[in-house]
ZAMARGU-4260 file (C-alpha; in steps of 0.2 Angstrom, whole numbers, plus 5000, padded with zeros to 4 digits):
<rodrens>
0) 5000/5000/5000 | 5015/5012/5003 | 5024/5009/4985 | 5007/5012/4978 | 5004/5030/4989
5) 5022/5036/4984 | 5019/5030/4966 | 5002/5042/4965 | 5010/5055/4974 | 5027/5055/4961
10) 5012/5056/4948 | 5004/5066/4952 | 5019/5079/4955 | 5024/5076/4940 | 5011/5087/4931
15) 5021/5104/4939 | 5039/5098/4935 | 5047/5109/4924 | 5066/5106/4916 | 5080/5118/4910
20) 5093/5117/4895 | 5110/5119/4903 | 5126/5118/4894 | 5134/5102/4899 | 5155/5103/4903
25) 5162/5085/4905 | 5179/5092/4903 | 5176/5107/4920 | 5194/5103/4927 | 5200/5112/4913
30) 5188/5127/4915 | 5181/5127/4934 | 5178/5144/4933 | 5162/5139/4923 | 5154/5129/4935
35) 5160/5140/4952 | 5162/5159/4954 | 5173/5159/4967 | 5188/5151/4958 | 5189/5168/4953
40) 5205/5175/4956 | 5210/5161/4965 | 5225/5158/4955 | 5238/5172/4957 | 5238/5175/4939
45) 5226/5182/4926 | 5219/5166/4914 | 5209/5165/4899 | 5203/5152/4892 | 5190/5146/4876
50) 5184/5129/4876 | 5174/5120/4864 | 5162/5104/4864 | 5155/5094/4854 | 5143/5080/4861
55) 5138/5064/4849 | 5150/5069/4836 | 5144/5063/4819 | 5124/5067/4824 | 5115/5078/4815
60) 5111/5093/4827 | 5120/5084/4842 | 5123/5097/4855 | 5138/5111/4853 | 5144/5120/4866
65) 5157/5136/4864 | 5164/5145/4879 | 5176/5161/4881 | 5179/5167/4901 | 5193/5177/4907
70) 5196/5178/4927 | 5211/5184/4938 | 5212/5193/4954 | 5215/5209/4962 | 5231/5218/4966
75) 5231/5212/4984 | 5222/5195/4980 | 5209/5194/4993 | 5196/5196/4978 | 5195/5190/4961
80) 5185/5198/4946 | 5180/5187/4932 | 5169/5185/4916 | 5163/5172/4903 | 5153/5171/4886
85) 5143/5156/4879 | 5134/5148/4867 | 5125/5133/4869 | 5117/5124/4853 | 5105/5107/4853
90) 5096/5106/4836 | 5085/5122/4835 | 5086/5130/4852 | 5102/5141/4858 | 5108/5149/4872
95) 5118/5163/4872 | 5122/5172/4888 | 5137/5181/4898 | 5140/5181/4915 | 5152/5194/4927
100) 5160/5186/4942 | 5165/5193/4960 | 5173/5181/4972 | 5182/5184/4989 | 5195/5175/4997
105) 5198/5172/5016 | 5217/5165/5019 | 5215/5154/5033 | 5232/5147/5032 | 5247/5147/5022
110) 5241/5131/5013 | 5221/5134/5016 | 5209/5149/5008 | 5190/5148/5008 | 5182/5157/4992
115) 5165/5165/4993 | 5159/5171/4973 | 5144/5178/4966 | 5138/5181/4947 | 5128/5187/4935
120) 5121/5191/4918 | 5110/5189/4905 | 5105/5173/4895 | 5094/5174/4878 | 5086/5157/4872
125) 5081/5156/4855 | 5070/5143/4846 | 5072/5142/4825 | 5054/5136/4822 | 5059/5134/4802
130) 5072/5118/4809 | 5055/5109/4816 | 5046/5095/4806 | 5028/5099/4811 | 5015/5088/4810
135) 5002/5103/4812 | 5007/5114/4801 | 4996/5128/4811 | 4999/5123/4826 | 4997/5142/4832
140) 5013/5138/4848 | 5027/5139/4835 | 5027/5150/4823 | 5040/5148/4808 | 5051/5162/4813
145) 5063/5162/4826 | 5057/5166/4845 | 5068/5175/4857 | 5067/5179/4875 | 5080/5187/4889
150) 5081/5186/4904 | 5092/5189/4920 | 5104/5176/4926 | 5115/5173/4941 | 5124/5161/4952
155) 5136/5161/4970 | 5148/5145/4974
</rodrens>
């Protein structure tokens, strides 16, 4: 009788579930400034780095991911300032965006810092409608032109 109340209840939640495109970095160690904005200017030089990834190679409209951030820190290093651009492609939709990054850093040791970072931006999504096989030609929710919409984004870590 349990399984079948949690099975109803996972059901029926499941009609107010919503999901989210998000650019997928299998290769973060070389870039952790992407996933985390406190590595900024954790390093005592400036970096920049671009990174590239293409998931499913060979698949027609298989996801591409392009990247571009720059972060380094400040003259005395207890904050770092930081920035990166991307694009993020999976068949017809993209997501471009840019985010600024502000981290500081709490020197607990000669070996040990703890790294509080904040950021933020703005992110466009984009649907190419004319990319789409419809089986309703007027289905009246997708138009044939391309959709766009921005909106705020922003992260800590």
């Amino acid at each position: 009788m349990k399984k079948i109340l949690i099975i109803s209840s996972l059901l029926l939640l499941a009609n107010c579930l919503f999901a989210q495109q998000l650019p997928h970095f299998s290769q973060y160690f070389l870039n952790d400034f992407l996933i985390n904005p406190a590595v900024a200017g954790s390093r005592p030089y400036f970096e920049g780095v671009s990174t590239h990834r293409y998931q499913w190679e060979g698949v027609t409209d298989a996801p591409r991911t392009y990247t571009l951030s720059v972060n380094g820190p400040s003259k005395n290093s207890k904050m770092g300032f930081g920035g990166y651009l991307f694009t993020d492609i999976v068949g017809p939709t993209r997501r471009t965006g840019f985010n600024l990054s502000y981290a500081y850093h709490l020197k607990i040791n000669d070996q040990l810092k703890v790294s509080l970072g904040i950021n933020a931006g703005v992110l466009q999504f984009m649907i190419d409608a004319s990319k789409i096989t419809l089986r309703d030609k007027n289905d009246a929710i997708i138009s044939n032109g391309v959709q766009s919409e921005l909106v705020p984004d922003a992260g800590f870590g």
